[in-house]
C-alpha positions as CSV (number, residue, x, y, z in Angstrom):
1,X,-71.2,-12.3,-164.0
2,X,-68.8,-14.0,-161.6
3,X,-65.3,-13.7,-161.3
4,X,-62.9,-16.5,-161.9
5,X,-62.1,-16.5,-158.2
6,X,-65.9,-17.2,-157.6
7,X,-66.0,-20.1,-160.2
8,X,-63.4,-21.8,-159.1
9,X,-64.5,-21.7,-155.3
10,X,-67.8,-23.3,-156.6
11,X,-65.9,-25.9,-158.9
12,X,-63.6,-26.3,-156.1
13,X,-67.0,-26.5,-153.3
14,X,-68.9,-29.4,-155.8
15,X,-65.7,-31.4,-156.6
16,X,-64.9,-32.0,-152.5
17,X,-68.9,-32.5,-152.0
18,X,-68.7,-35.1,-154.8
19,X,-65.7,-37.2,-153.6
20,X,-67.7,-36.8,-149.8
21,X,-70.3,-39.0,-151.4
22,X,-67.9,-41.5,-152.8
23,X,-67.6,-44.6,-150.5
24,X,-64.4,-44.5,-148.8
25,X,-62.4,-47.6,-150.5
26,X,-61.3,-50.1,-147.6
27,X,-58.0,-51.2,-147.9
28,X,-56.8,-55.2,-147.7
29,X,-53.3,-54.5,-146.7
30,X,-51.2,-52.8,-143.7
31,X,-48.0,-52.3,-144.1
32,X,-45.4,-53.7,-141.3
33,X,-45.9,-50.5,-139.2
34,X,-49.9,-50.8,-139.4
35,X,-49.4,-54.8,-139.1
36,X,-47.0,-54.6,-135.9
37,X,-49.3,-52.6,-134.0
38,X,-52.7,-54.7,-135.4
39,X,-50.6,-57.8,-133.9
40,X,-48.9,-56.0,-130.8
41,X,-45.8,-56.6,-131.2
42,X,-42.7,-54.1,-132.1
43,X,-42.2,-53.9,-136.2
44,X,-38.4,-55.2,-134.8
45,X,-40.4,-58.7,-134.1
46,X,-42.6,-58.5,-136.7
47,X,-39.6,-58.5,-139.6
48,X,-37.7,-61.0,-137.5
49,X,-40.7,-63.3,-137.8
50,X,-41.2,-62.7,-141.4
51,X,-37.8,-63.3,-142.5
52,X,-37.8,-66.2,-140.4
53,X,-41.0,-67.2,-142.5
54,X,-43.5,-67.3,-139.1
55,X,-45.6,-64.5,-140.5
56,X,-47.6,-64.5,-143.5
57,X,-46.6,-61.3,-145.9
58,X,-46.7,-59.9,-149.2
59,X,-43.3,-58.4,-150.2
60,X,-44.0,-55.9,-152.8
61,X,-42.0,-53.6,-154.7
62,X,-39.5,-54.0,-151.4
63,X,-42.1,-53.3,-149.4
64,X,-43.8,-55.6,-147.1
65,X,-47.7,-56.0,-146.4
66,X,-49.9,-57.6,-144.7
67,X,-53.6,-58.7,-145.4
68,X,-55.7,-57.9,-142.4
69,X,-57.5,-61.2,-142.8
70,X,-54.6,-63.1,-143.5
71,X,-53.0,-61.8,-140.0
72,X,-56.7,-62.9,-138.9
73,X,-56.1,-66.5,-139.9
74,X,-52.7,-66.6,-138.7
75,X,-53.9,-65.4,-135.1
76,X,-56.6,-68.1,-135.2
77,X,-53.8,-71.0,-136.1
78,X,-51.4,-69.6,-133.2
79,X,-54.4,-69.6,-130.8
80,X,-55.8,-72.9,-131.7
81,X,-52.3,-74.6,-131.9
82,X,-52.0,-72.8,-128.2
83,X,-55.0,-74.7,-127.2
84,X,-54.1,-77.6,-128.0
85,X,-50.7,-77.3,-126.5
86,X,-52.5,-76.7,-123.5
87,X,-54.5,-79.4,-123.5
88,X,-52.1,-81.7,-124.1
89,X,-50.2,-80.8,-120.9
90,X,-53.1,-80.6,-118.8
91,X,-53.7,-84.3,-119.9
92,X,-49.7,-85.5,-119.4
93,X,-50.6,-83.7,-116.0
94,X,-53.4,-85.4,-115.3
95,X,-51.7,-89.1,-116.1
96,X,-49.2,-88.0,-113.6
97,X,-51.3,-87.8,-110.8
98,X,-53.3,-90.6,-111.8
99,X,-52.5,-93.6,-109.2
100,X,-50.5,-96.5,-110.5
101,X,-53.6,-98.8,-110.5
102,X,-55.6,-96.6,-111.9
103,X,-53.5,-96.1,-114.7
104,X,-53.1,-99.9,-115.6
105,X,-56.6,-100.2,-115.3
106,X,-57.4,-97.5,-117.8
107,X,-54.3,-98.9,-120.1
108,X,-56.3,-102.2,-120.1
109,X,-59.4,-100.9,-121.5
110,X,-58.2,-99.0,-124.6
């Protein structure tokens, strides 16, 4: 017969062998830590911007957290917003150096 110290050792060896095969649960959220360092910015910036509204959060139980694909989206808007910002000064740069006639004659045709 075993002893006790043997049966539990076994229970103990098939529980964690079990949970091994379990699929390791992914989790939505970060919390401000996690989310400052997914965004790379300090967690001081991070809870300025969200009490200032700028960042997308979840504020639960006092805590703050932050869905990984919702700080996705939010990069996406910052970057295409940047773009276009760009754009747009490339083109008042453009009109700039355009000569005067130039510019009438472009005027004209729209």
């Amino acid at each position: 017969m075993q002893s006790t110290q043997d049966q539990s050792e076994l229970i103990r060896a098939i529980v964690l062998e079990e949970l091994a095969k379990r699929p390791a649960i992914k989790r939505a959220t970060v919390d401000a830590k996690e989310a400052a360092e997914y965004l790379g910015i300090s967690h001081d910036t991070l809870m300025n911007d969200v009490r200032a509204g700028k960042v997308p959060h979840i504020k639960l139980r006092g805590r703050y957290v932050f869905r990984l694909s919702t700080l996705d989206e939010f990069m996406d808007e910052l970057e295409r917003s940047s773009l276009r910002e760009n754009l747009d000064q490339i083109k008042e740069t453009v009109e700039v150096f355009k000569p005067t006639e130039l510019r009438h004659r472009v005027w004209r045709a729209k």
